[in-house]
C-alpha positions in Angstrom: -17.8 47.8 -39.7 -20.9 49.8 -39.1 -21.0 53.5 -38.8 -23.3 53.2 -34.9 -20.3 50.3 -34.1 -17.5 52.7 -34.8 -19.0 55.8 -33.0 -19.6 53.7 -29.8 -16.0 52.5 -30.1 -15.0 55.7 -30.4 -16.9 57.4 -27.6 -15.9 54.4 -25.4 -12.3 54.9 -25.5 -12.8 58.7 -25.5 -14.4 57.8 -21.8 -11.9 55.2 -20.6 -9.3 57.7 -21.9 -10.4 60.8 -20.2 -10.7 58.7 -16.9 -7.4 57.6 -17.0 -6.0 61.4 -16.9 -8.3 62.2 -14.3 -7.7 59.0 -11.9 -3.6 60.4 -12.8 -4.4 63.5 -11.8 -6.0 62.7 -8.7 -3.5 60.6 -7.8 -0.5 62.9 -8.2 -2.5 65.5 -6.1 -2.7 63.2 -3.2 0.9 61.7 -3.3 2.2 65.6 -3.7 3.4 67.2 0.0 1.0 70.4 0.3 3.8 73.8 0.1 4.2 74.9 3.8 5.6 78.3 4.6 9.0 78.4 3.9 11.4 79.7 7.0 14.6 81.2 5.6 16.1 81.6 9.6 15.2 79.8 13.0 15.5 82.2 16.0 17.8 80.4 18.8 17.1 80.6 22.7 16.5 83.2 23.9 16.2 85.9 20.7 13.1 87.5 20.1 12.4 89.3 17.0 12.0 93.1 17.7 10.9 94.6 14.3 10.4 93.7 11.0 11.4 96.6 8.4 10.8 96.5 4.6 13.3 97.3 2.1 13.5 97.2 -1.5 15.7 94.3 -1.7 13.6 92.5 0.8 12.3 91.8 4.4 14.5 92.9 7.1 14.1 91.4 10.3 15.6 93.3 13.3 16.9 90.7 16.3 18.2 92.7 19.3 20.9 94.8 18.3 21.1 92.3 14.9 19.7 93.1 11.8 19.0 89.8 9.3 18.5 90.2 6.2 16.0 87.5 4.6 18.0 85.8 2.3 20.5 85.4 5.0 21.0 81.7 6.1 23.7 80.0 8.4 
């Protein structure tokens, strides 16, 4: 086989290769759900959030008379 055959064979699955990752990639990005902002708590009627104070363990958030801590879930 010639040297010029074998080069274009080469570079021509080097091409249909690389466009297969990329046409995988694309596709994963748009069949991925974009991250939203994850709520640790959902305030119920009527409470409204009255501070917000940071600690060293983490975010506390101060409901009324209740204080929350983040990583606190019902």
């Amino acid at each position: 086989m010639p040297l010029g055959l074998m080069l274009i064979l080469y570079l021509l699955t080097f091409y249909l290769l690389a466009l297969w990752f990329l046409w995988r990639y694309i596709r994963r990005q748009e069949t991925e759900s974009p991250l939203g902002p994850e709520v640790p708590f959902a305030l119920k009627e009527g409470q409204t959030i009255v501070g917000v104070g940071e600690t060293t363990q983490g975010i506390d958030f101060y409901i009324g008379d209740y204080v929350m801590d983040e990583k606190y879930s019902d």
